[in-house]
C-alpha positions, 0 to 999 in steps of 0.5 A: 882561361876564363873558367880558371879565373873565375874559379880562382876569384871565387876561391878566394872568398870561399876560403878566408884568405881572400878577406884576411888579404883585403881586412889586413891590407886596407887596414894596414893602409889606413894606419900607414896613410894616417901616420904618414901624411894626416899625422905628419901635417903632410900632404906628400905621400911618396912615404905611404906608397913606398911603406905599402911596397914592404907590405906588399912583401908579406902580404902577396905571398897569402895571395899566391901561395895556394894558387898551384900548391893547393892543387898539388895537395888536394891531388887536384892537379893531374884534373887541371892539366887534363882540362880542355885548357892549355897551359898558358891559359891555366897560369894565365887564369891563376894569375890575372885572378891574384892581380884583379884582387891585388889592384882593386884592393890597391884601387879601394884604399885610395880611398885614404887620399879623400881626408887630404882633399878635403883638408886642402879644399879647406885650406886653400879656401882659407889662404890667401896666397895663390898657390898649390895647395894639397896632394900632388896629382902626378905623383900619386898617379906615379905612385900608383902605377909603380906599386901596381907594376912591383906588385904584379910583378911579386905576384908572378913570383909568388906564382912561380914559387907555388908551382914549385911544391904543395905546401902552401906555408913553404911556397909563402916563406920561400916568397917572402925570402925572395922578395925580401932579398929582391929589396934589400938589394935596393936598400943597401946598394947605397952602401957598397962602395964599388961603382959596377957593382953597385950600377949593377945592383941598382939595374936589377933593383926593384926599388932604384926602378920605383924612384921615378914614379915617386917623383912623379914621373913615368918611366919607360924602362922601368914598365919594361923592366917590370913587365919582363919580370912579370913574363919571366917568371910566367914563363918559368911556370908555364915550363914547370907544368909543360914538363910535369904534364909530359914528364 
């Protein structure tokens, strides 16, 4: 498993995926930070967190898309299953290399916070009054954990998408179209009048799991519903390659 991580992370800056993902996601970060609390003389920063999710669901896809399909493509495949590696070990491998990028970027754009800080660290010196001044620190930390679970969890699908077939552009559409229906549910569950259906559809949302998080809050059910996405889909493409292996 070791070697198929390394080999993937290498990957990704051997090619420039791996430094469009990183160049376009801090700079989009940035932008987002900026408008949303510099720009908007506010210090909560709940709205940057949930405008990153929406990045998330164009920008994981260029993080996953060539993990399996490329292999398929450059008849690499049948080489890797030959590999003294199990299976598990292998998706294993290709995955936690999409998620160490995925969090040390999510880790390197934290850096938008500082100017916050800095401006509170002012302000408060500033004030006269003694109270709270600045970002809230629990809910960041909220913020953070939560978009780190929904993105590890888009990127499992993203893998399981790319097990599927060998062209790399496909596997990042049919990604994108999965993700892009799994928000919506969150989004217009709110407007469907039917009390089970929409109790149904805000159990499965991603976005109605993300609410406590972006209040602040750690919420135990919805790790565990993240994390189940995540073994789910690891799973499905574990099975997709032990049947192409024997089939």
């Amino acid at each position: 498993m070791l070697a198929i991580f390394k080999k993937e992370m290498r990957a990704y800056f051997i090619n420039p995926v791996g430094y469009v993902y990183v160049g376009v996601f801090l700079t989009v970060a940035s932008l987002i930070c900026s408008y949303t609390t510099i720009q908007q003389a506010n210090y909560d920063t709940s709205a940057y967190f949930q405008y990153l999710l929406f990045v998330f669901v164009i920008l994981i896809p260029l993080l996953t898309m060539r993990l399996f399909a490329e292999e398929r493509k450059m008849r690499t495949e049948q080489l890797l299953l030959t590999t003294p590696v199990t299976i598990t070990g292998m998706v294993m491998g290709k995955y936690l290399a999409a998620l160490t990028l995925f969090v040390s970027t999510i880790l390197a754009s934290c850096i938008n916070f500082f100017p916050l800080f800095s401006y509170a660290i002012a302000e408060k010196a500033q004030s006269t009054v003694d109270s709270h001044v600045g970002p809230v620190g629990g809910q960041m930390v909220g913020c953070l954990i939560g978009v780190m679970l929904i993105g590890a969890a888009f990127i499992a699908i993203g893998l399981f998408v790319s097990s599927l077939t060998e062209n790399q552009l496909s596997a990042a559409v049919i990604t994108i179209g999965v993700l892009v229906g799994m928000m919506l549910i969150g989004i217009f569950n709110n407007f469907i009048a039917a009390a089970p259906v929409r109790a149904v559809f805000s159990w499965i949302s991603i976005l109605s799991r993300y609410e406590g998080f972006a209040l602040g809050l750690f919420d135990f059910a919805a790790v565990v519903y993240y994390i189940s996405i995540v073994a789910i889909f690891l799973f499905l493409t574990v099975r997709v390659y032990e049947k192409r292996r024997w089939g």
